[in-house]
C-alpha positions in Angstrom: 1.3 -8.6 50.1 1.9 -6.3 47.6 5.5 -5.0 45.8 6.2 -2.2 44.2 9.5 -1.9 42.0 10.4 2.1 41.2 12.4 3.3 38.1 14.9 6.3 39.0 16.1 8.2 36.0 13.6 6.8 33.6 13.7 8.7 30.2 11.6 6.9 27.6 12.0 9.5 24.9 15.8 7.8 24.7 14.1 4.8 23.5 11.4 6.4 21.0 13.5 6.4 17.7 14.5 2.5 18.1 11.2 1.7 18.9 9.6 3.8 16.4 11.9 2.6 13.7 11.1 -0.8 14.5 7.5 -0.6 14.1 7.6 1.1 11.5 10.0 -1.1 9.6 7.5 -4.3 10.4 4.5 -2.2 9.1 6.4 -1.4 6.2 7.2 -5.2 5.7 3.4 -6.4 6.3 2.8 -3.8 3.4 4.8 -5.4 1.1 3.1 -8.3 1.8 0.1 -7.2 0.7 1.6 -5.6 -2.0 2.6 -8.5 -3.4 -0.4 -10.4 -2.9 -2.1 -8.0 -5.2 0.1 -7.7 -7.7 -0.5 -11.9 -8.0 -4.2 -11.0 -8.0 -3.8 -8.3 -10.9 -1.9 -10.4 -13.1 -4.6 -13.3 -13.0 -7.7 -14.0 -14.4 -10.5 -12.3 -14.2 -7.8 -9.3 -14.2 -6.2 -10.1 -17.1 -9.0 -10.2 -19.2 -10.6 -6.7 -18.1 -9.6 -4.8 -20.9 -7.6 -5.3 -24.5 -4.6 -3.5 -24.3 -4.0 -0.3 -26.4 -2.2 2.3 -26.7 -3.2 5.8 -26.5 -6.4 7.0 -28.5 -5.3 7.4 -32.2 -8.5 9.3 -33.3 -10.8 11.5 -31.3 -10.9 14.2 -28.9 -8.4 13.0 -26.8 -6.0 11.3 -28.9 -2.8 11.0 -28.3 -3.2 11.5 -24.4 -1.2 9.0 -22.6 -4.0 8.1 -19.8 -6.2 6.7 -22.8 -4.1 3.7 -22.8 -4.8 0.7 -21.2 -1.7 -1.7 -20.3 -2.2 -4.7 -17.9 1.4 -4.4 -16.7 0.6 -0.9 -16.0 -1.7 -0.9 -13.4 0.1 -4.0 -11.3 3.6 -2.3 -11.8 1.6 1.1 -9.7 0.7 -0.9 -6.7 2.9 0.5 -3.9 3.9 0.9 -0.5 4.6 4.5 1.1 4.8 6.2 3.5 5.6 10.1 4.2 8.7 11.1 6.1 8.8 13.7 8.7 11.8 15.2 11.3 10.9 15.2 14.8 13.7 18.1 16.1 12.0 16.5 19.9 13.7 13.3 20.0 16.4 14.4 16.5 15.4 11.2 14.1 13.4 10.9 10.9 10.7 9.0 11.1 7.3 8.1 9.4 4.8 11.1 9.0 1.9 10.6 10.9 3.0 6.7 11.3 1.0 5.9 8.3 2.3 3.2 5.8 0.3 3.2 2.8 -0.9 0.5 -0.1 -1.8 2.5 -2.9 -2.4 1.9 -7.1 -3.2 4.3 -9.6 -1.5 6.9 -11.5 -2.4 9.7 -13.8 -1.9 6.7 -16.7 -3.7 4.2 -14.6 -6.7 6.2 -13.1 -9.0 3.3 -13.7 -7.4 1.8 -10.5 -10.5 3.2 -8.3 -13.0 1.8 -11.2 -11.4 -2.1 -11.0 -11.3 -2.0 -7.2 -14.8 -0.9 -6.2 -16.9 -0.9 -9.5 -17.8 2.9 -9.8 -20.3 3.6 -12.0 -20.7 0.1 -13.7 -17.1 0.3 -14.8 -16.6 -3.2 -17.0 -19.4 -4.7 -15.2 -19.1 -4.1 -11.4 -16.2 -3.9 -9.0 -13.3 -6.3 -9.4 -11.6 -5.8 -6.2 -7.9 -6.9 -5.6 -6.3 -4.8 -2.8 -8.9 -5.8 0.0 -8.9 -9.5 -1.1 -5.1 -8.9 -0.7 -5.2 -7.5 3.0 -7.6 -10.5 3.9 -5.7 -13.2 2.3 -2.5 -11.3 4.2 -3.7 -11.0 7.4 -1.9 -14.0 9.3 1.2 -13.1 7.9 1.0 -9.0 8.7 0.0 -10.3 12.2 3.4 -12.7 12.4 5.7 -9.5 10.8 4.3 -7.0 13.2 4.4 -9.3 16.5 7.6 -11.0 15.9 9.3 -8.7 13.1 9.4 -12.2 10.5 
């Protein structure tokens, strides 16, 4: 025996921004969760002891430039979430460009980021990675914030 149930007046796109703001809020938290688990990773050894912190070049061609210095604080303080807004006129909410929530470090003062994370070109003696460790180490807690919004 089979049943069949049938939905008059059904508009989903009344639902879309409360749905979409949801999700989106839970993927922003799991990002912050992995934020944070790599800014603990940063600010322990071997991390700490990557470089000697300086300030900017004092001699040299580029002295003075301010992405010559190397700060430990500064490289954990740029690890970020974000995520690009956009207006849908469609459904009249803001939401989430694209629906992508990004974890991201590096600056114009930190540009070493790339170097620490995958090792480019030998960079103080192969890659030290800390965001991917980060996701991994994350993983059952993303999955509890994104199925149950905790």
């Amino acid at each position: 025996m089979n049943v069949t149930a049938r939905v008059r007046s059904w508009n989903p796109e009344e639902f879309a921004p409360e749905i979409l703001s949801n999700a989106m809020g839970r993927i922003e938290k799991a990002g912050i969760v992995v934020r944070d688990a790599a800014r603990r990773k940063i600010n322990s050894p071997p991390f700490k002891f990557l470089w000697k912190p300086h300030g900017p070049y004092k001699t040299g061609k580029y002295a003075g430039q301010i992405w010559t210095a190397r700060e430990h604080d500064a490289l954990m303080k740029t690890i970020r979430v974000t995520k690009k807004y956009d207006t849908f006129p469609a459904y009249g909410f803001r939401a989430a460009k694209d629906m992508n929530v990004w974890v991201m470090s590096g600056n114009y003062k930190t540009w070493y980021a790339l170097q620490v994370e995958y090792g480019k070109a030998g960079w103080k003696g192969g890659p030290h990675p800390f965001l991917r460790p980060a996701f991994r180490e994350s993983l059952g807690k993303i999955q509890q914030i994104v199925l149950n919004g905790e």
